[in-house]
N, C-alpha and C positions, 0 to 999 in steps of 0.2 A: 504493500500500500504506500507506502514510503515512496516510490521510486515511479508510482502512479501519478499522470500527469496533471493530475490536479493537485497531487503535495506539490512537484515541481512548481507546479504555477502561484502556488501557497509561499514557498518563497520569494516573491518578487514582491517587496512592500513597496514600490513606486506603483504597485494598482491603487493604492488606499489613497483615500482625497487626505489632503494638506492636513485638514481638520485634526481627522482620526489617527495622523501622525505626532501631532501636536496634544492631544489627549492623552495617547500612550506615554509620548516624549520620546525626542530622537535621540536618546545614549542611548548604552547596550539593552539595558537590562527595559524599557520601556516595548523599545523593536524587538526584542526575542519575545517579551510577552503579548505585544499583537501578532506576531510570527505563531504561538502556540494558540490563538484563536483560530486564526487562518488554517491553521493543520487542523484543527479540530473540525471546523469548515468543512475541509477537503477528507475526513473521514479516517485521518490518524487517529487512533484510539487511547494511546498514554503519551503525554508529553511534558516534559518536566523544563522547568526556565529557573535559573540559580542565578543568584543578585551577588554583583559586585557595584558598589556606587562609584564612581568617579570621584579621587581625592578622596576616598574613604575605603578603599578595598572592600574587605571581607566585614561580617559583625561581631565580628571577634573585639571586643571594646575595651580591653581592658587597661586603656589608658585612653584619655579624650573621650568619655562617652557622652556625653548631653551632646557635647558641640557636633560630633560626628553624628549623632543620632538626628539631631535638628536639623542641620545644614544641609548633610550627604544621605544619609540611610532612608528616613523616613518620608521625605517628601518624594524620593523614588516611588518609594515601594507605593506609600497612598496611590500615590499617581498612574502608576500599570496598572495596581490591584482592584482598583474602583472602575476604572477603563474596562479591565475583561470581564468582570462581573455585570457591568452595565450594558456592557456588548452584548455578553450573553443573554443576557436578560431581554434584549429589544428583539434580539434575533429569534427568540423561540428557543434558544440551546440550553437555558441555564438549566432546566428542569431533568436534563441528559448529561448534563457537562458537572464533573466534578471539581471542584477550586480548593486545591489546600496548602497553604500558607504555613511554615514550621520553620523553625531552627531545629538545634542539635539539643539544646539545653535552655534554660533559665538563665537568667543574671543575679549575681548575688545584690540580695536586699542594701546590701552595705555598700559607699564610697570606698574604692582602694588609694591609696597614697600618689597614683599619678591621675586622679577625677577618671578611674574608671572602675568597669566592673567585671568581676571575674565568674567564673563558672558558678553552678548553683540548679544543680538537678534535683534539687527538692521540690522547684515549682519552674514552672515552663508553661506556653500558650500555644493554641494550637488556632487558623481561622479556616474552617470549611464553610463551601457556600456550593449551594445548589447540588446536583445528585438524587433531586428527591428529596434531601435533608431541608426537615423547618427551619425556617431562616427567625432570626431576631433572637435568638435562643444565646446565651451566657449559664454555660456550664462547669457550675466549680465554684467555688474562691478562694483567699486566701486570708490570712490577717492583715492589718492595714500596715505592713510594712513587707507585704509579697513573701513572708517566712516563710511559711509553711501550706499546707490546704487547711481550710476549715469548715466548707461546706460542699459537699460533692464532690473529693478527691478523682478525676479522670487519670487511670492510667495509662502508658502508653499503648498496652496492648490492646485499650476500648478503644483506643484512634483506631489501632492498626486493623481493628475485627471490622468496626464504622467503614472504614478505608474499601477494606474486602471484599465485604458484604454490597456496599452500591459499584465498584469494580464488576 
Protein backbone atom coordinates (compact mmCIF):
# COMPACT_ATOMS: atom_id res chain seq x y z
CA UNK A 1 0.00 0.00 0.00
CA UNK A 2 2.99 2.07 0.69
CA UNK A 3 4.32 2.15 -2.61
CA UNK A 4 0.49 2.43 -4.05
CA UNK A 5 0.01 5.49 -6.13
CA UNK A 6 -1.99 7.29 -4.12
CA UNK A 7 0.70 7.04 -0.88
CA UNK A 8 3.06 8.22 -3.72
CA UNK A 9 0.94 11.07 -4.54
CA UNK A 10 0.40 11.57 -0.49
CA UNK A 11 3.76 12.61 -0.45
CA UNK A 12 3.76 15.66 -2.43
CA UNK A 13 2.58 18.41 0.11
CA UNK A 14 2.66 21.29 -2.73
CA UNK A 15 -1.02 19.61 -3.57
CA UNK A 16 -2.25 21.34 0.00
CA UNK A 17 -3.51 25.04 -0.42
CA UNK A 18 -1.18 27.60 1.27
CA UNK A 19 -3.76 27.70 4.09
CA UNK A 20 -3.60 24.20 5.35
CA UNK A 21 0.38 24.41 5.01
CA UNK A 22 0.30 27.34 7.27
CA UNK A 23 -2.09 25.47 9.94
CA UNK A 24 0.12 22.49 10.12
CA UNK A 25 3.39 24.85 9.90
CA UNK A 26 6.00 24.55 7.45
CA UNK A 27 9.07 22.83 9.84
CA UNK A 28 9.51 19.40 10.03
CA UNK A 29 7.41 18.17 12.50
CA UNK A 30 4.09 20.39 11.22
CA UNK A 31 4.75 18.71 7.30
CA UNK A 32 5.29 15.06 8.59
CA UNK A 33 2.05 15.54 10.51
CA UNK A 34 -0.08 16.74 7.40
CA UNK A 35 2.16 14.16 5.49
CA UNK A 36 0.53 11.37 8.20
CA UNK A 37 -3.12 12.78 7.25
CA UNK A 38 -2.56 12.58 3.69
CA UNK A 39 -1.21 8.67 4.07
CA UNK A 40 -4.12 8.02 6.15
CA UNK A 41 -6.18 9.76 3.19
CA UNK A 42 -4.58 7.49 0.76
CA UNK A 43 -5.21 4.38 2.87
CA UNK A 44 -1.92 3.79 4.91
CA UNK A 45 -3.10 2.06 7.82
CA UNK A 46 -0.34 2.99 10.82
CA UNK A 47 1.77 5.90 10.62
CA UNK A 48 3.78 7.31 13.28
CA UNK A 49 5.35 11.32 13.00
CA UNK A 50 8.13 11.90 16.07
CA UNK A 51 8.62 15.63 17.05
CA UNK A 52 11.89 17.31 17.04
CA UNK A 53 11.36 21.23 17.41
CA UNK A 54 13.74 23.55 15.99
CA UNK A 55 16.40 25.08 18.43
CA UNK A 56 14.91 22.68 20.86
CA UNK A 57 15.66 19.00 19.61
CA UNK A 58 14.33 16.35 21.53
CA UNK A 59 11.84 16.70 25.01
CA UNK A 60 14.28 15.51 26.96
CA UNK A 61 14.36 18.95 29.26
CA UNK A 62 16.39 18.53 31.77
CA UNK A 63 17.82 21.73 31.62
CA UNK A 64 15.85 24.92 30.14
CA UNK A 65 12.43 23.48 30.42
CA UNK A 66 9.77 26.35 30.69
CA UNK A 67 11.71 28.24 28.06
CA UNK A 68 12.13 25.39 25.76
CA UNK A 69 8.70 24.19 26.43
CA UNK A 70 7.19 27.70 25.76
CA UNK A 71 9.11 28.91 22.85
CA UNK A 72 10.02 25.59 20.83
CA UNK A 73 8.14 22.32 22.03
CA UNK A 74 4.64 23.36 22.76
CA UNK A 75 3.49 25.61 20.24
CA UNK A 76 4.76 22.96 17.68
CA UNK A 77 3.17 20.27 18.88
CA UNK A 78 -0.47 22.44 19.63
CA UNK A 79 -0.19 23.52 16.34
CA UNK A 80 0.10 19.99 14.03
CA UNK A 81 -1.95 18.34 16.95
CA UNK A 82 -5.10 20.52 16.67
CA UNK A 83 -4.41 20.61 12.74
CA UNK A 84 -4.83 16.78 12.34
CA UNK A 85 -7.54 16.36 14.62
CA UNK A 86 -9.57 19.08 13.06
CA UNK A 87 -8.80 17.61 9.71
CA UNK A 88 -9.82 14.70 10.69
CA UNK A 89 -12.79 15.64 12.04
CA UNK A 90 -14.06 17.85 8.92
CA UNK A 91 -13.09 15.19 6.76
CA UNK A 92 -15.23 12.26 8.11
CA UNK A 93 -11.98 10.21 9.38
CA UNK A 94 -11.76 11.08 12.98
CA UNK A 95 -14.23 8.49 13.87
CA UNK A 96 -11.70 5.78 11.96
CA UNK A 97 -8.54 7.41 12.53
CA UNK A 98 -6.73 6.99 15.78
CA UNK A 99 -4.57 10.09 17.21
CA UNK A 100 -2.15 9.32 20.17
CA UNK A 101 0.00 11.67 21.49
CA UNK A 102 2.80 10.16 24.40
CA UNK A 103 6.20 10.54 25.46
CA UNK A 104 8.51 7.80 27.04
CA UNK A 105 7.98 9.20 30.74
CA UNK A 106 6.76 11.87 33.02
CA UNK A 107 8.69 15.00 34.31
CA UNK A 108 9.74 15.05 37.75
CA UNK A 109 7.26 17.39 39.82
CA UNK A 110 10.48 19.08 41.05
CA UNK A 111 12.91 22.10 39.45
CA UNK A 112 16.49 20.58 38.92
CA UNK A 113 19.53 22.94 39.55
CA UNK A 114 19.81 23.89 35.75
CA UNK A 115 15.60 25.09 35.48
CA UNK A 116 14.89 21.69 34.21
CA UNK A 117 13.31 18.47 34.64
CA UNK A 118 14.31 15.06 34.96
CA UNK A 119 12.78 11.62 34.52
CA UNK A 120 9.72 10.76 36.75
CA UNK A 121 7.71 7.41 35.62
CA UNK A 122 5.43 7.72 38.59
CA UNK A 123 3.02 9.96 36.51
CA UNK A 124 3.18 10.47 32.77
CA UNK A 125 0.14 11.60 30.19
CA UNK A 126 -1.17 10.08 27.50
CA UNK A 127 -3.68 12.20 24.60
CA UNK A 128 -5.94 9.87 22.35
CA UNK A 129 -8.52 11.25 20.10
CA UNK A 130 -10.84 9.62 17.87
CA UNK A 131 -10.86 5.65 17.10
CA UNK A 132 -14.22 5.50 18.39
CA UNK A 133 -12.92 6.77 21.67
CA UNK A 134 -15.38 9.48 23.63
CA UNK A 135 -13.69 12.53 23.40
CA UNK A 136 -13.72 15.25 26.23
CA UNK A 137 -12.82 12.57 28.78
CA UNK A 138 -9.65 13.37 31.48
CA UNK A 139 -8.69 10.02 32.92
CA UNK A 140 -6.69 9.93 36.15
CA UNK A 141 -5.04 12.54 38.39
CA UNK A 142 -2.67 13.37 40.24
CA UNK A 143 -1.83 15.48 43.56
CA UNK A 144 -1.59 19.08 43.00
CA UNK A 145 2.17 18.82 42.43
CA UNK A 146 1.96 15.97 39.55
CA UNK A 147 3.56 13.35 42.43
CA UNK A 148 1.91 10.74 42.36
CA UNK A 149 -1.93 9.27 40.87
CA UNK A 150 -4.63 9.95 43.18
CA UNK A 151 -7.68 9.36 41.33
CA UNK A 152 -7.92 6.68 38.40
CA UNK A 153 -4.22 5.42 38.35
CA UNK A 154 -4.19 4.42 34.18
CA UNK A 155 -1.56 2.07 33.45
CA UNK A 156 0.45 1.78 30.68
CA UNK A 157 -0.75 -1.45 29.63
CA UNK A 158 -4.68 0.06 29.69
CA UNK A 159 -3.16 2.48 26.95
CA UNK A 160 -1.41 -0.35 25.36
CA UNK A 161 -4.80 -2.91 25.49
CA UNK A 162 -7.08 0.81 24.54
CA UNK A 163 -4.28 1.01 21.62
CA UNK A 164 -5.11 -2.69 20.53
CA UNK A 165 -8.35 -3.06 20.82
CA UNK A 166 -9.46 0.05 18.23
CA UNK A 167 -6.19 -1.01 16.05
Amino acid sequence: LLLSPLARKAFDLGQEPPASRERYGRDLFGSSTLLARRLVEAGVTFVTVHTEAKGAGHWDTHENNFNLLEKALLPYLDRAVSALVEDLHVRGMLDTTLVVVTGDMGRTPRVNSKAGRDHWPQVSCAFIAGGGIRGGQAIGATNRLGEYATDRPVHVQEILATLYHHL
